[in-house]
C-alpha positions as CSV (number, residue, x, y, z in Angstrom):
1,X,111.1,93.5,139.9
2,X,109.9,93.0,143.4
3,X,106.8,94.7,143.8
4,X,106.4,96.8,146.6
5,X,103.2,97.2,148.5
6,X,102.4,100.8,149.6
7,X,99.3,102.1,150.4
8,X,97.3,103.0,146.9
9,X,97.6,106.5,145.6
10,X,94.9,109.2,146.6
11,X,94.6,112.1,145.4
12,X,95.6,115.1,147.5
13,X,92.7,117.4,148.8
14,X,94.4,120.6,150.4
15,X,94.6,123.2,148.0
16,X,95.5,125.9,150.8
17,X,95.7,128.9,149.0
18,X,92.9,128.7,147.6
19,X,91.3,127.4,150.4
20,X,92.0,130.2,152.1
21,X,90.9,132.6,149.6
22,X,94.5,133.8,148.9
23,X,94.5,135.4,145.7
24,X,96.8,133.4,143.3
25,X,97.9,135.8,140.2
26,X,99.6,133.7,137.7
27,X,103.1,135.0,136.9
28,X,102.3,135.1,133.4
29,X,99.5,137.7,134.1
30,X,100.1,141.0,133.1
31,X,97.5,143.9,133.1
32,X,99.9,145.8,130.1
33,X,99.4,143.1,128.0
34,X,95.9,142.5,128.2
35,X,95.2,146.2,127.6
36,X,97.5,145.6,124.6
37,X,95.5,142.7,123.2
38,X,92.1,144.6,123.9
39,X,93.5,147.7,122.0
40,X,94.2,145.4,119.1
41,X,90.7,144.2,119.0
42,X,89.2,147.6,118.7
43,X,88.2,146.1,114.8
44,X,85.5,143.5,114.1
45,X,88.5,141.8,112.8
46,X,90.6,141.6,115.6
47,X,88.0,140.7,117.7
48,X,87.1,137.6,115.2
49,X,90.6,136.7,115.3
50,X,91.2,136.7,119.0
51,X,88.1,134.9,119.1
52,X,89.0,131.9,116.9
53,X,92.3,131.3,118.6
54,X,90.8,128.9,121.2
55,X,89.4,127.0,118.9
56,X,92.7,126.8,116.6
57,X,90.8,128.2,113.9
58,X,92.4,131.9,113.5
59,X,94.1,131.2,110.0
60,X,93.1,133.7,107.6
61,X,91.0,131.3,105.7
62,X,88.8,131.1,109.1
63,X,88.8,134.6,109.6
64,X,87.9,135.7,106.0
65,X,84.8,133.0,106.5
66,X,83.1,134.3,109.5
67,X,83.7,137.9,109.0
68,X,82.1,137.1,105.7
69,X,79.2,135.2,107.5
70,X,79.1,138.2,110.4
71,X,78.4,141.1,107.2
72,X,75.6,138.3,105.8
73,X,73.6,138.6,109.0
74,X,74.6,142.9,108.7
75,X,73.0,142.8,105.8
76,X,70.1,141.2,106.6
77,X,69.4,142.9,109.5
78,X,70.3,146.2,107.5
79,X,67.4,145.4,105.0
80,X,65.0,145.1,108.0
81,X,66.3,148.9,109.2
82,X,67.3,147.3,112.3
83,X,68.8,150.9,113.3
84,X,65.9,153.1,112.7
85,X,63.3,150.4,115.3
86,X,63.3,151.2,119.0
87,X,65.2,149.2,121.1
88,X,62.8,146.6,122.1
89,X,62.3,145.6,118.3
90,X,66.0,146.1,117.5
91,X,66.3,143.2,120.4
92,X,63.6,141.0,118.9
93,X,65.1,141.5,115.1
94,X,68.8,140.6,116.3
95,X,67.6,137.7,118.6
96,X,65.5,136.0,115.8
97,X,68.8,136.8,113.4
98,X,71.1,134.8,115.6
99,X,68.7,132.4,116.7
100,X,67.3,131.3,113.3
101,X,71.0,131.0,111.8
102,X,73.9,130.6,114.3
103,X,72.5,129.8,118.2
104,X,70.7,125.9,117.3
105,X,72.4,123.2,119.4
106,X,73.6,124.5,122.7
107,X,77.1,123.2,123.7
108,X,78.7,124.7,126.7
109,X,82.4,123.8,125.5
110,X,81.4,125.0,122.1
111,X,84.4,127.5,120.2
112,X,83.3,130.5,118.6
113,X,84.1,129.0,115.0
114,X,81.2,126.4,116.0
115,X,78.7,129.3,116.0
116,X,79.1,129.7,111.6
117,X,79.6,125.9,111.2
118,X,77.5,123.7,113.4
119,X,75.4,126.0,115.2
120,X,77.0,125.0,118.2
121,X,76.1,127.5,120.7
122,X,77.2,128.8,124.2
123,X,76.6,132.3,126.4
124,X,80.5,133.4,125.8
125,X,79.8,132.6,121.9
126,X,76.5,134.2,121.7
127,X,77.3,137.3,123.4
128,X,80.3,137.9,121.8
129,X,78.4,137.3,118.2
130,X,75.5,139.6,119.2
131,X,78.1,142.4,120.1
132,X,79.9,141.8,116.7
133,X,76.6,142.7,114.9
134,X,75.8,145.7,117.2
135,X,79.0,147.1,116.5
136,X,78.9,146.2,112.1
137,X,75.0,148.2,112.5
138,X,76.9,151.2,114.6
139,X,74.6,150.4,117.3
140,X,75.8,151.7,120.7
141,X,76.2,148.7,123.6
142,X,78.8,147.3,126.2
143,X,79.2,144.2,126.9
144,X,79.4,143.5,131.0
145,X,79.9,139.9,133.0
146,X,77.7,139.3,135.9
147,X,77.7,136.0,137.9
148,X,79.9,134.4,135.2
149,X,77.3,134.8,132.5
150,X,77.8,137.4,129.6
151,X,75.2,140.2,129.2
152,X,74.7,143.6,126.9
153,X,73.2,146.7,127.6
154,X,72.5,149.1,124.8
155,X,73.0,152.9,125.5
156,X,69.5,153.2,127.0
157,X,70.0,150.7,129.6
158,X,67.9,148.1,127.6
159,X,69.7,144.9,128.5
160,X,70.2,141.9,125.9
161,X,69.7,138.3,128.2
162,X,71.9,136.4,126.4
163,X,72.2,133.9,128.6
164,X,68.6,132.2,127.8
165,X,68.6,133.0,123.9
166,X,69.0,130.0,121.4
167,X,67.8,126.2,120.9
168,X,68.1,123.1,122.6
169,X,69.0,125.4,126.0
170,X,69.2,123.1,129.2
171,X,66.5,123.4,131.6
172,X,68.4,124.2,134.2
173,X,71.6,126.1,134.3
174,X,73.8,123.5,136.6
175,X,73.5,121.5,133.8
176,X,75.2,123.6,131.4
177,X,78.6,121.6,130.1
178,X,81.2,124.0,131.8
179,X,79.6,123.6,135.2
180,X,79.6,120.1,134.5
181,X,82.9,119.8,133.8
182,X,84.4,121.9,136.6
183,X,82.2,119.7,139.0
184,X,83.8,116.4,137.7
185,X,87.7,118.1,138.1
186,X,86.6,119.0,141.9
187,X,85.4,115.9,142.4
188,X,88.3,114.1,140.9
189,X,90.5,116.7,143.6
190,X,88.3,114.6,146.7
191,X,87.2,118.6,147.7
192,X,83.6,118.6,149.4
193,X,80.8,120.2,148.0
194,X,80.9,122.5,151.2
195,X,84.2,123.6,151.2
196,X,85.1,127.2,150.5
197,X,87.3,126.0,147.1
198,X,84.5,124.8,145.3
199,X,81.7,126.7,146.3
200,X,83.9,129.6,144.9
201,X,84.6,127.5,141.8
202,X,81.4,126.6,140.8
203,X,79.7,129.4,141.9
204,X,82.0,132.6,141.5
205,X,80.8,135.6,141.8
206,X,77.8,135.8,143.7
207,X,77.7,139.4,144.8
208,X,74.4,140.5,142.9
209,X,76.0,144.2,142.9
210,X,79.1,143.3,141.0
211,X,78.8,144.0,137.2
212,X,81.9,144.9,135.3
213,X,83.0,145.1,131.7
214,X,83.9,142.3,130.1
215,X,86.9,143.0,127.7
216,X,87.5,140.7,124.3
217,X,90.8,139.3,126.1
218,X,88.8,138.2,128.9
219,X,86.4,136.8,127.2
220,X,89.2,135.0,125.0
221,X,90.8,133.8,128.2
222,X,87.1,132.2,128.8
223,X,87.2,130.9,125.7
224,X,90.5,129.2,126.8
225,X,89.4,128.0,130.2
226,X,86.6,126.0,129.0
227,X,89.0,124.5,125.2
228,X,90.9,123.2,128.5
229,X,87.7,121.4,130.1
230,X,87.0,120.2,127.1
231,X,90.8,118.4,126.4
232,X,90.5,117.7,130.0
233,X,87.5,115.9,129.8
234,X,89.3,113.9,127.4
235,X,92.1,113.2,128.8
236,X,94.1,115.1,126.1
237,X,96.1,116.6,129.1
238,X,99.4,118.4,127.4
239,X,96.8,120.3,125.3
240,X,95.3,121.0,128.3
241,X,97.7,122.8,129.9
242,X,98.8,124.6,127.0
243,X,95.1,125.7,127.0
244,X,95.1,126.8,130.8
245,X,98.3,129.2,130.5
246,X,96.5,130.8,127.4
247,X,93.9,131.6,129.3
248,X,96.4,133.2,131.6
249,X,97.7,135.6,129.2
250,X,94.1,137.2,128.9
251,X,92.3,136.2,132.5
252,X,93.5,135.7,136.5
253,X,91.0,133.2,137.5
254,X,91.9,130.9,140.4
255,X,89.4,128.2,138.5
256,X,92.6,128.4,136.3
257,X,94.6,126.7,139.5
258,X,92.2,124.3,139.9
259,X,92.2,122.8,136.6
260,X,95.7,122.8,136.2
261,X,96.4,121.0,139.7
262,X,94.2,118.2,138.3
263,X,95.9,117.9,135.0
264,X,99.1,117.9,136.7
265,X,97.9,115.4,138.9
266,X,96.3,113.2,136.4
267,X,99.9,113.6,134.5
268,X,101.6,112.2,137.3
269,X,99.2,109.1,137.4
270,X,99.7,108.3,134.0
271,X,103.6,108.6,134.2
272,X,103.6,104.7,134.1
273,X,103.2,104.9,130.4
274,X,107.0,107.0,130.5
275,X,108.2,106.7,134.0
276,X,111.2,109.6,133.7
277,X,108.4,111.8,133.8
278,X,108.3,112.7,137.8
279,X,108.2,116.7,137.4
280,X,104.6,116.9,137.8
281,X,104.6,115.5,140.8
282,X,107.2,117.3,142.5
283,X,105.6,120.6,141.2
284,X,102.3,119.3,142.9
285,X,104.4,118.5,146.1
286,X,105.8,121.9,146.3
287,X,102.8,124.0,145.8
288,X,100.8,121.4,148.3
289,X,102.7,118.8,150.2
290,X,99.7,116.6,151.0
291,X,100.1,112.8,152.0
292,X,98.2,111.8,148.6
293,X,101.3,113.3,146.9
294,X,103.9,111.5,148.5
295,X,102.6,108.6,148.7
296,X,102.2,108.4,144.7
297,X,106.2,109.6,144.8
298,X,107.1,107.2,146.8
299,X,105.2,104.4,144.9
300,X,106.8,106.1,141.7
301,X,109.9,106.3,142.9
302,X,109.8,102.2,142.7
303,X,108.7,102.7,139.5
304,X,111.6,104.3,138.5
305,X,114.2,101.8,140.1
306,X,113.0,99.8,137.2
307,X,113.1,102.1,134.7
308,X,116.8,102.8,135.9
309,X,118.3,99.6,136.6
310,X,115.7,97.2,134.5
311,X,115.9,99.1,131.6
312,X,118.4,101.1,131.2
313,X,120.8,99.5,133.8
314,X,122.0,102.8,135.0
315,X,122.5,102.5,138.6
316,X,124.0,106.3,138.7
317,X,121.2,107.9,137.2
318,X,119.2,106.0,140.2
319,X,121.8,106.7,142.7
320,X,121.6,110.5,141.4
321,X,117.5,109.8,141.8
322,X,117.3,108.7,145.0
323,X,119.5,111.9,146.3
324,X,117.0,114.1,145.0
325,X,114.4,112.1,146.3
326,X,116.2,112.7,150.0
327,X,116.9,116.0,149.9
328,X,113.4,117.1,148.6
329,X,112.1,114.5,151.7
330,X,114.7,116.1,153.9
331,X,112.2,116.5,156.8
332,X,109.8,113.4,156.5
333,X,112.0,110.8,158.3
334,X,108.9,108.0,157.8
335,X,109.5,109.2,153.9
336,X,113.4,108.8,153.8
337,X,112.3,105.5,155.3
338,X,110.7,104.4,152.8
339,X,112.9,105.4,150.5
340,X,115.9,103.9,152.0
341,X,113.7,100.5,151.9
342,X,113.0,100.8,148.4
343,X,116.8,101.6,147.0
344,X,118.7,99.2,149.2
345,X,116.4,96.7,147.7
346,X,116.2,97.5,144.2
347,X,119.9,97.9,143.8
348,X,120.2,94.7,145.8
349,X,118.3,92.8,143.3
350,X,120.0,94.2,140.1
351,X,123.5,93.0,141.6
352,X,121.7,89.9,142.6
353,X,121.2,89.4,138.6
354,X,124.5,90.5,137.8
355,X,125.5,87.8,140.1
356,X,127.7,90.0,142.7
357,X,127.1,88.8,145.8
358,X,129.7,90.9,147.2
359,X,127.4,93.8,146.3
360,X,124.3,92.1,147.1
361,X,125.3,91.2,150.3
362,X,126.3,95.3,151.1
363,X,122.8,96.4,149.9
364,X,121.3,93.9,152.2
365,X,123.2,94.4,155.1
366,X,122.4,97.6,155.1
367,X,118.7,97.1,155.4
368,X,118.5,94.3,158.0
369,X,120.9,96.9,160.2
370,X,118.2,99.2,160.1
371,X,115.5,97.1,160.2
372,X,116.9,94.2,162.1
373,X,114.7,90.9,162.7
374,X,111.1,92.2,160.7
375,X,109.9,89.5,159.4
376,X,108.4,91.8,156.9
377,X,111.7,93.0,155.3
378,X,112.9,89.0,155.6
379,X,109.6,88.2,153.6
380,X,111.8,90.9,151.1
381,X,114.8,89.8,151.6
382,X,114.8,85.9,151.1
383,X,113.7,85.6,147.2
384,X,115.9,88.3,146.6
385,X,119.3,85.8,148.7
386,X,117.7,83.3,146.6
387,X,117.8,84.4,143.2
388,X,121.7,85.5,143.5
389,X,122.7,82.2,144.7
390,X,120.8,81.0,141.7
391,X,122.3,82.9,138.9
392,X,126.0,81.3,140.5
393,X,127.1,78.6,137.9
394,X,130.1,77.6,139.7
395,X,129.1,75.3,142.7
396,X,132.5,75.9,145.0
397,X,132.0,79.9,144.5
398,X,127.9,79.2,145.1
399,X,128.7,77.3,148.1
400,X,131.0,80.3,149.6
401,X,127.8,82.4,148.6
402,X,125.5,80.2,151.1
403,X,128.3,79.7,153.7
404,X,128.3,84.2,153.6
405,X,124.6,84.5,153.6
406,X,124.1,81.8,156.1
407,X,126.6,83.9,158.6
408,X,125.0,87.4,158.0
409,X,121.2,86.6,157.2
410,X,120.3,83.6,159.5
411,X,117.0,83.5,159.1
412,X,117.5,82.1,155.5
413,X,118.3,78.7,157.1
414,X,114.4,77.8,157.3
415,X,113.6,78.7,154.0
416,X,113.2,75.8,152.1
417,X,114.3,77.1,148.5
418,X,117.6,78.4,149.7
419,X,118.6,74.7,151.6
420,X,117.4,73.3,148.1
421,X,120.3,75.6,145.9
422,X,122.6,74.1,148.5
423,X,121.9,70.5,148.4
424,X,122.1,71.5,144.4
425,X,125.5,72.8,144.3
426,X,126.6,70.2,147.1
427,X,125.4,67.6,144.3
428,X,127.1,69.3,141.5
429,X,130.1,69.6,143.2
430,X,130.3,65.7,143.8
431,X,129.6,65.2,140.0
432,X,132.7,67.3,138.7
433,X,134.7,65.6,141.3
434,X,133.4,62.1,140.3
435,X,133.6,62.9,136.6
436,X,136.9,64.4,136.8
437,X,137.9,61.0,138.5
438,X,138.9,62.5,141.6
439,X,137.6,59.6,143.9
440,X,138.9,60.6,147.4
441,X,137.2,64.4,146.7
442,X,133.9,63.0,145.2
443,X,133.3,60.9,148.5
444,X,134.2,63.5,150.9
445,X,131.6,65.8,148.8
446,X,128.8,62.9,148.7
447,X,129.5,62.0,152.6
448,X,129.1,66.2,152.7
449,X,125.8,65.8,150.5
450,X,124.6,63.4,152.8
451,X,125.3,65.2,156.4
452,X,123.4,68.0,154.3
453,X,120.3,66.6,153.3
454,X,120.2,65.0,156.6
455,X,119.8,67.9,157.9
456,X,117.7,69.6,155.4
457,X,115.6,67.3,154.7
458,X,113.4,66.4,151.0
459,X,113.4,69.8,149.4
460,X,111.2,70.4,146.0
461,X,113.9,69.2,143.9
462,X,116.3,66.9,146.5
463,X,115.2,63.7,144.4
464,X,117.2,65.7,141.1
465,X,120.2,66.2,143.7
466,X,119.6,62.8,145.2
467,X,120.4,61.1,141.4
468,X,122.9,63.7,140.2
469,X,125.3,62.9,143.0
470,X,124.9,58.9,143.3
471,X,124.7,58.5,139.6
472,X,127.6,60.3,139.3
473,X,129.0,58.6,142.1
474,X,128.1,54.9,140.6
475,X,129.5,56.0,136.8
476,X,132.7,56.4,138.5
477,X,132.9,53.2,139.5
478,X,131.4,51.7,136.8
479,X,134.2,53.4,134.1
480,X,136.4,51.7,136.5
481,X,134.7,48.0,136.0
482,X,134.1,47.9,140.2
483,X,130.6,47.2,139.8
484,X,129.4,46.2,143.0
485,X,130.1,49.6,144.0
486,X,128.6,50.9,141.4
487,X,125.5,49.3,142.2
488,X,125.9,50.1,145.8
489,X,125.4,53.8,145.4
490,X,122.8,52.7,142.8
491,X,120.8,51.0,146.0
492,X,121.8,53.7,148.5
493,X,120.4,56.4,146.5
494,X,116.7,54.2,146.0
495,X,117.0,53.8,149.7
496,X,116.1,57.4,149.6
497,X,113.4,58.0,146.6
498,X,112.6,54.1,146.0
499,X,110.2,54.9,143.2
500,X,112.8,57.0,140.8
501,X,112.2,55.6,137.5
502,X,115.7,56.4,136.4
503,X,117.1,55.0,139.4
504,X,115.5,51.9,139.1
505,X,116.3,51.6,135.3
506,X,120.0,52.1,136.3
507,X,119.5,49.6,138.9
508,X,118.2,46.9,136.0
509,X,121.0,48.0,133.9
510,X,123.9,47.2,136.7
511,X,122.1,43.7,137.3
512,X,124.0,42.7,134.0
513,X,127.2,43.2,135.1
C-alpha cells in the first residue's frame, strides 16, 4: 500500500477535567452499593474474601487458607495475653506478630494473598491484616486513611503506624512501587511535573486535617487500582481495564481516569496488531479532542484502508469507514482533508490492481480537482497511474489507458516509467500484428514505435522494446523467405543498441541466408 507520511503520533496531554479539578464520578459509582459491600464484610470472612478478589484468589480454597493462617497468628498472640497488656505492649506484641511472619519483602503492587505466601508486603496489606487480628482478639480500633496511607487507632487514641512497619521498607517513600508506577503513566500522558493533574495524582490529599474512615470496599477498590498498575506496567492492558472499573465499584478516585486514559491510549497504539480495533481511540477523542489524538486517527485510518481493501477487499465497509470518520471530523476541515487525501487514494490503488481504469481514473480526478498542480499529491499520484497501466495485458486497451491518463494527468508525460509502459505496449502491439502476419498494420505500429521512442527517448527497458518490435518485425519477413528485409530491421534495430547480444546473434544468423 502506499505509505502515507503524517506527522508521528503523540500522545495527547489535555486531560481538562481533570485539569481543572472537575470532579469526575464514574457512572458505575454508587454510594448504595458500596455500603452494601461494606455491610457484607462486617465478618472476618467477608472481609478476607473482598480482600482476595484483586488478587483473583477469593476461591474458597484461598479463603479457607488464610482465615486458617489469620486464627494461627490469634492464637499466638492469645497465648501471649495480648488483650490483658496496655496498649503500647499490645502494639509491640502485634507488630513483632506480623512482622516476624507475614510483612518480609515489601512490594508496593503486592495482593493481600501475597501477605500468607511470600511475605510480600504493602501499607493497604498490612493495615488491613493488622485490623483482621484486632478484630479476631475483640480488640476495639478503626481503621482511617490519611494522605493515602492506611493507619489504626485503637479506642484510646493510640495510633498503629502502619505505614513504616515490616522488612526490606524503601528509604524513602517516593520510591514506593505505586508511586512509581503512577509517575511512569503521567509521564507516558506528556503532563508536567507542575501541572495541577499530577501534582493531585501523585500527591492526593495533602490537607493535614483530613482523616476519614477507611471502609473494606475502599480499601478493596485500592487494592484494584494498584492489580491495574501492576498489568499496566506490563502491558497486560484488557486486564487492566477490567481491573480499573473494579476499583470503581468500591472507590471514586480521579487517579482511576488517569490510568484508564493511558491504557486506552496505549490500546489504540497497539491496534496495528488488529486494526478493526479504532474504538479506543474515538472514546479518547470524545472525552479530550487533543491534536495527539487525531493525528494517530488519521494515521490509523490509513491503516485501515488496508485492512479493508488489502485484506478483506471490502470497499463498503471502507466507504461505511470513512463516513464515520467525516461526520465524527465534521468540524476540522484540515482533518476532512486529510481524510479525503487518504480515501481517494487508497480506493484509487485497489481499482488500479483490479485493473479498472475507469474507476482509477474517477478516484484520481477527484484529488487533483482539489488539489490541482501539487507536486506533492503528483509524487502520489504517478506510481499509483503507473501500476494500473501495468496490470493491463492487452496492449490496444493499455494504450487507450495512456492516451486517457495523458489527457487528464499531464504531468505523467515526464515520468520516465510511464513513457516506458508505452513504448512496451507500442512494441507488443507490432509483435501480434507481425505474428499475426498482418504486414501493413505491423509497419504502421513499428513506424508508430519509432515516432514514440523518438520522442521518449532510452527508457530503463526501451532496448527489451527495441528487440521485441524489430525481431518481430524481421521474423515476418523471414517466414516469408524476403531476407534482405529481414536483415534490414535486424541492422535498423543495432543502429539503436549496437551491443545487444541477441541482436547481434540474429544478425550472424541472417548472414546465412
Amino acid at each position: 500500500m502506499i505509505s502515507h507520511k503524517f506527522i508521528p503520533c503523540c500522545l495527547f496531554v489535555l486531560l481538562t477535567g481533570l485539569v481543572s479539578g472537575q470532579d469526575m464520578v464514574p457512572a458505575s459509582y454508587s454510594q448504595s452499593r458500596v455500603a452494601t459491600i461494606n455491610a457484607t464484610a462486617e465478618t472476618t470472612q467477608g472481609k478476607v474474601r473482598l480482600y482476595l478478589g484483586p488478587s483473583m484468589a477469593s476461591d474458597a480454597g484461598s479463603t479457607e487458607f488464610v482465615l486458617e493462617e489469620v486464627q494461627n497468628s490469634v492464637r499466638r498472640l492469645e497465648r501471649q495475653k495480648v488483650q490483658r497488656k496496655r496498649a503500647k505492649k499490645q502494639i509491640e506484641l502485634i507488630r513483632h506478630e506480623v512482622e516476624s511472619k507475614y510483612l518480609r519483602h515489601y512490594k508496593g503492587l503486592s495482593g493481600f494473598e501475597a501477605l500468607f505466601k511470600r511475605g510480600e508486603y504493602n501499607e493497604l496489606t498490612a493495615a488491613a491484616l493488622v485490623s483482621l487480628l484486632l478484630k479476631e482478639l475483640d480488640i476495639g480500633h478503626q481503621l482511617y486513611l490519611w494522605q493515602q496511607q492506611p493507619q489504626i487507632d485503637l479506642e484510646d487514641g493510640t495510633s498503629l503506624n502502619i505505614e513504616y512497619w515490616g522488612k526490606d521498607r524503601p528509604a524513602r517513600l517516593e520510591m514506593e512501587e505505586e508511586r512509581s508506577r503512577l509517575v511512569a503513566v503521567l509521564n507516558a500522558l506528556q503532563l508536567p511535573p507542575e501541572s495541577r493533574l499530577y501534582q493531585n495524582a501523585v500527591f492526593p490529599y495533602r490537607d493535614k486535617t483530613t482523616k476519614r474512615k477507611l471502609m473494606p470496599a475502599e480499601l478493596t477498590g485500592m487494592l484494584f487500582y494498584r492489580r491495574s498498575l501492576d498489568f499496566y506496567s506490563e502491558h497486560q492492558l484488557s486486564a487492566a481495564l477490567t481491573a480499573l472499573e473494579k476499583a470503581r465499584t468500591y472507590m471514586n478516585d480521579s487517579r482511576l481516569d488517569v490510568v484508564r486514559y493511558a491504557v486506552l491510549f496505549q490500546q489504540a497504539r497497539d491496534i496495528g496488531k488488529d486494526s478493526t480495533l479504532v474504538e479506543p481511540l474515538f472514546e479518547l477523542y470524545h472525552l479530550h479532542p487533543s491534536s495527539g489524538i487525531v493525528e494517530e486517527l488519521v494515521r490509523r485510518f490509513a491503516q485501515l484502508a488496508e485492512h479493508y481493501l488489502l485484506k478483506k477487499k471490502d470497499t463498503r465497509g471502507f466507504e461505511d469507514l470513512y463516513y464515520i470518520y467525516r461526520r465524527e471530523f465534521a468540524g476540522r476541515p484540515t482533518v476532512l482533508q486529510q481524510l479525503k487525501e487518504i480515501y481517494f487514494i487508497e480506493m484509487a490503488q485497489y481499482y488500479a490492481a483490479k485493473v479498472e481504469p475507469s474507476w482509477v481514473i474517477s478516484y484520481l480526478d477527484s484529488l487533483n480537482t482539489y488539489r490541482p498542480n501539487d507536486p506533492n499529491i503528483q509524487k502520489i499520484l504517478t506510481p499509483l497511474l503507473v501500476r494500473s497501466v501495468c496490470n493491463q495485458k492487452d496492449p490496444e486497451a493499455g494504450l487507450k489507458i495512456i492516451e486517457a491518463y495523458n489527457q487528464d494527468f499531464p504531468f505523467l508525460r515526464k515520468d520516465v516509467l510511464f513513457k516506458d509502459m508505452e513504448l512496451c505496449y507500442r512494441a507488443e502491439r507490432t509483435r501480434l500484428a507481425f505474428d499475426a502476419d498482418k504486414e501493413a498494420l505491423g509497419k504502421n505500429y513499428l513506424e508508430a514505435f519509432e515516432q514514440k521512442l523518438a520522442q521518449s527517448g532510452l527508457t530503463p527497458r526501451s532496448e527489451l522494446w527495441i528487440t521485441t518490435a524489430y525481431d518481430a518485425a524481421s521474423d515476418f519477413y523471414f517466414r516469408n523467405a524476403d531476407y534482405v528485409n529481414a536483415r534490414w530491421f535486424i541492422q535498423r534495430a543495432l543502429a539503436l543498441i549496437p551491443n545487444d547480444p541477441f541482436l547481434q546473434h540474429q544478425q550472424e544468423v541472417l548472414g546465412n541466408y
